[in-house]
N, C-alpha and C positions, 0 to 999 in steps of 0.2 A: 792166445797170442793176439795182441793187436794189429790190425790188417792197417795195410797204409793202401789206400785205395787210388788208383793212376789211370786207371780208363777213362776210355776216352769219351765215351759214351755209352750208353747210358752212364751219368755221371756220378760219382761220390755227391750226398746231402748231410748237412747238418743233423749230427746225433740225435736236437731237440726238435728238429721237423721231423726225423724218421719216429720218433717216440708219439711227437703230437696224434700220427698220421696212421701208426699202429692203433692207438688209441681208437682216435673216429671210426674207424675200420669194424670194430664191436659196437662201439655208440657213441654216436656223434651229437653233439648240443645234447648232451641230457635225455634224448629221446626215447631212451634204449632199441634204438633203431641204427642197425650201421647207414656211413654215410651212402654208399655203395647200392644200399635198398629202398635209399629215397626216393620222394620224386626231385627231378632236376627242378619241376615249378613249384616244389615249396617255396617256403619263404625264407627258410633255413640257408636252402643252398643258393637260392637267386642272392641274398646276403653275404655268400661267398663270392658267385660271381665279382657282381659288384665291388667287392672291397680289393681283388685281384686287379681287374680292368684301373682300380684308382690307384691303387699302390704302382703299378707299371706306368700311368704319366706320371705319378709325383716323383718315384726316384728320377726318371728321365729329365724332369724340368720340362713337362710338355704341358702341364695343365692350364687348360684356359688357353692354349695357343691352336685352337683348332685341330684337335687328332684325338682318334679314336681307338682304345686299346680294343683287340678280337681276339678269343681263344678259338681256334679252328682245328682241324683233322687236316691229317694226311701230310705232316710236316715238313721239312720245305723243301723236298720233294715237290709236293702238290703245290708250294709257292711259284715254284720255276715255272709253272703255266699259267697259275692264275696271276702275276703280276704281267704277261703281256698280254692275257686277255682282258685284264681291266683297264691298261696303260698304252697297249700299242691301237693306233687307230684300225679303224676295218679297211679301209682304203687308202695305201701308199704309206702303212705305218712302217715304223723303221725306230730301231732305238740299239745304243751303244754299251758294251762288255767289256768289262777286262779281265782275262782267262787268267785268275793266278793259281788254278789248283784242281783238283777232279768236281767237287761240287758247283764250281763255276763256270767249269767246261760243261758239267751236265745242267746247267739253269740253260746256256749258252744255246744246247740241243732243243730244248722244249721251245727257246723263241721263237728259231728260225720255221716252227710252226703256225707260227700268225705274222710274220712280214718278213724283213729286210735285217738282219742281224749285222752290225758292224764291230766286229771285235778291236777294240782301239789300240791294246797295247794286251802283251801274252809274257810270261816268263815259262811255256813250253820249254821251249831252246833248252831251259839248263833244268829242266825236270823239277819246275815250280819251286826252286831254293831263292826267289830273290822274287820281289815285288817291282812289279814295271812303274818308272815315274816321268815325268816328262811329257805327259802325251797329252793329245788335244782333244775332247769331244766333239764333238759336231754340233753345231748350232741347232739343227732343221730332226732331230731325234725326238721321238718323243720322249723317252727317259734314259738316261744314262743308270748303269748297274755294275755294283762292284761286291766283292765280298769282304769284309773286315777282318777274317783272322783265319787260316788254311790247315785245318784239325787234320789231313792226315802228312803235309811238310812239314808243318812247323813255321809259315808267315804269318805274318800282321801286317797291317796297314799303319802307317804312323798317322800318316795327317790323310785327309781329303782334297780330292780337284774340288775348286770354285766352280760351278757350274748354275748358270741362272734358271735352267730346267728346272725336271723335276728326277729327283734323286733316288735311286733306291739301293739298299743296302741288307745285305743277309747275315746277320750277325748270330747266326744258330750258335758259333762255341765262344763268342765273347760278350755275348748281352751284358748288361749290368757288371762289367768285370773293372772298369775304367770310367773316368771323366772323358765327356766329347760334351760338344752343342749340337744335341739331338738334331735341333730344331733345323737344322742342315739339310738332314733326310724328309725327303715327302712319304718314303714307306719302308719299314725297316719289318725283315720278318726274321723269326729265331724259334728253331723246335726247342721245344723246352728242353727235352735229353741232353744237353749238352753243359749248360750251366745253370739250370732254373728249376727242373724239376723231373718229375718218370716221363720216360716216352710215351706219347699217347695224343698229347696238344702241341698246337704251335701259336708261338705268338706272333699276330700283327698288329704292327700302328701306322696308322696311317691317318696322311692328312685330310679330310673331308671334301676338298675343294680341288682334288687331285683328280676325282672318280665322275664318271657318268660322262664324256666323250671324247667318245673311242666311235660311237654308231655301230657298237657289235652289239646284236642282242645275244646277251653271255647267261648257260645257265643261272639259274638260282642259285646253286650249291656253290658257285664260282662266283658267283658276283658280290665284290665286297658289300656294296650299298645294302643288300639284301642282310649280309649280319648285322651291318650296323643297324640298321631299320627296327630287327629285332633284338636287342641288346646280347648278339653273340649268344644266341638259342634259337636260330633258324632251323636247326636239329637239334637231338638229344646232345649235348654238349659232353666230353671226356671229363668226367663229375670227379674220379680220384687223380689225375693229373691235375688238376685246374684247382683243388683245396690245395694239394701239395705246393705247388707253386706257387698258391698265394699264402701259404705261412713261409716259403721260402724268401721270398720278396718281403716280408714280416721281419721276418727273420735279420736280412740286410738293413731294414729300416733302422731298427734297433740297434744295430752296429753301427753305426751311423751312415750308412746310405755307401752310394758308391765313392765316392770319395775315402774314406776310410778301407773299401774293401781294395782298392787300388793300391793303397799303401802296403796291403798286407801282401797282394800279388807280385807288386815290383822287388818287395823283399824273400819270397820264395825265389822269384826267375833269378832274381842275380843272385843268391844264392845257390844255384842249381849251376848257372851259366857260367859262374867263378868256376867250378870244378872243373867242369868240360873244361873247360880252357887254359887250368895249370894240369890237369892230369894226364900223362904224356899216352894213358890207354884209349883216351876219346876223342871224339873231336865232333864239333857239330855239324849239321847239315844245312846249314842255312846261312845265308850272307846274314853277318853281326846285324847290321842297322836294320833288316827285318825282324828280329828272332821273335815270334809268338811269347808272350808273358802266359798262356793259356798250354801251349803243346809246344813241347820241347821237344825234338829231333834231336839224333845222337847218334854215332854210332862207336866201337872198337877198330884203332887202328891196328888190331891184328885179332882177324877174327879167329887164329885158333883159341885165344880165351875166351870165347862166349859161354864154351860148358861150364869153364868157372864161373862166369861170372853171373850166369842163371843159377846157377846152384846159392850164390851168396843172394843174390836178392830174393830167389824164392824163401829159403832158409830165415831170411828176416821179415818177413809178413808182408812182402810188397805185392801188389797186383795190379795189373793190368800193363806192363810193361813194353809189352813186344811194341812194334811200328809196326804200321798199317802194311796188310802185305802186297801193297805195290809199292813199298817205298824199304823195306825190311830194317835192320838198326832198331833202336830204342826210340819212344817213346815217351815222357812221363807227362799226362796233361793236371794241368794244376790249377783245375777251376776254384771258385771261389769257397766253397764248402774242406775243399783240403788242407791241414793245418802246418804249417810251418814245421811242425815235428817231424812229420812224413817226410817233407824234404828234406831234412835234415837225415832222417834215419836213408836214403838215397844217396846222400851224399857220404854217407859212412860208410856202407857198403863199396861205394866207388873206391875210395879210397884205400880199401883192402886188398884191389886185385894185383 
């Protein structure tokens, strides 16, 4: 039976990236050498790197505009520190948050570890169903931080604050999923789990001219300047995440880039999002003008039918359905790698209970 894959994370990948990646896995380039048992400073695989870090500014539209793509550990998790110890000063730093979900509430916690944290605007109150807009930054921050799409409610962000700063933005479940003007953000980070590739890397871009004062001396491992310096192998690099991701960025090239992958997502969501909202068993969790095109929230407006209605989705090859269990209801995320059919075979299920 074919599996329609809905997790939220680690994510569903393209059939011909999970084939390519089985592949290299026994022998990679011809070598008869898995890739896995290489060294990371062949020349093999620094050719991987590389072609990864370039295909990441070219779909962005960052090339040539000063930013640097980094494959790093400890995913963004380990961002939620290392972007105020490269960005907030050592003395009297201070920089601005807006809480719209648990991952940004825990970036939130890591900063008020190096200065002055001013949470600007919050959608706590209504248990993170609506995106805060309206609100002001502060001139005198040193970086204003926001998160672009909230994997376990189900927000997005539509547009962005004008902000003359310097910007930073965590786009772990909507990388590459949509058209923006990158060039907006001074650092954008994103584990790859999420839409890009296996848990293991995370990506940063960031602008060059953003880094080096703060007057913190910031570990090594921590200090961006330090991978750039070494073209993102300041350590042993995550060698089978970082090929996968770069045939999956490969992958979207070919499709024609994000623009075409946009087309196919807005046509899953409002396909998904018609249902919920003629079929009188659901109903969504999220004010309409946020709804995630990534993670759909949902739940039954009577939950004695959930044993049906597990039973009809298991029964049809779906997976990873449930909601996150601090938010409980349904789930379906529909990163870029999920085909229309999937939603489609969800939607027919709904429609039977």
């Amino acid at each position: 039976m074919k599996k329609h894959n809905f997790s939220a994370g680690p994510c569903i990948l393209p059939q011909s990236v999970l084939k390519q990646a089985s592949e290299a896995v026994l022998n990679f380039d011809n070598l008869d050498l898995s890739l896995i048992e290489i060294s990371h400073r062949s020349k093999n695989f620094v050719a991987v790197m590389e072609k990864a870090r370039s295909l990441v500014l070219e779909l962005l539209n960052l090339e040539g505009k000063g930013y640097t793509a980094l494959f790093l550990q400890g995913g963004a998790s380990l961002e939620f520190l290392m972007t105020p110890y490269n960005l907030m000063k050592n003395e009297g730093g201070k920089a601005a948050y807006t809480n719209t979900g648990t991952w940004a509430d825990k970036a939130i916690k890591e900063a008020k570890l190096f200065g002055e944290v001013a949470v600007i605007a919050s959608s706590k109150d209504k248990n993170h169903s609506y995106i805060p807009k309206n609100y002001t930054i502060p001139s005198d921050v040193d970086y204003f931080h926001c998160t672009s799409n909230n994997t376990i409610s189900g927000t997005q962000m539509k547009t962005f604050p004008k902000f003359d700063g310097v910007t930073v933005c965590d786009m772990s479940s909507d990388i590459f999923s949509r058209e923006l003007d990158f060039s907006q953000f001074d650092l954008i980070y994103a584990g790859a789990q999420k839409n890009m590739g296996p848990a293991g890397t995370t990506l940063v871009v960031v602008k060059d001219e953003i880094l080096g004062k703060t007057g913190r001396t910031i570990p090594s491992m921590l200090d961006y300047q330090i991978h750039i310096s070494k073209d993102s192998m300041f350590n042993t690099p995550a060698v089978f995440p970082i090929y996968v991701s770069m045939l999956t960025l490969q992958w979207l090239k070919d499709l024609g880039g994000i623009k075409a992958i946009e087309k196919i997502n807005n046509e899953k969501a409002a396909l998904l999002y018609a249902e919920i909202d003629s079929n009188p068993n659901f109903k969504g969790n999220t004010a309409t003008e946020d709804r995630s095109i990534m993670n759909v929230t949902f739940s039954l407006t009577d939950d004695n039918k959930k044993e049906a209605f597990d039973k009809l989705w298991n029964a049809a090859g779906i997976n990873g359905l449930n909601g996150h269990r601090s938010v409980g209801g349904y789930r379906a995320s529909m990163y870029n790698a999920l085909p229309l059919e999937s939603v489609q075979a969800l939607v027919n299920v709904m429609k039977q209970l």
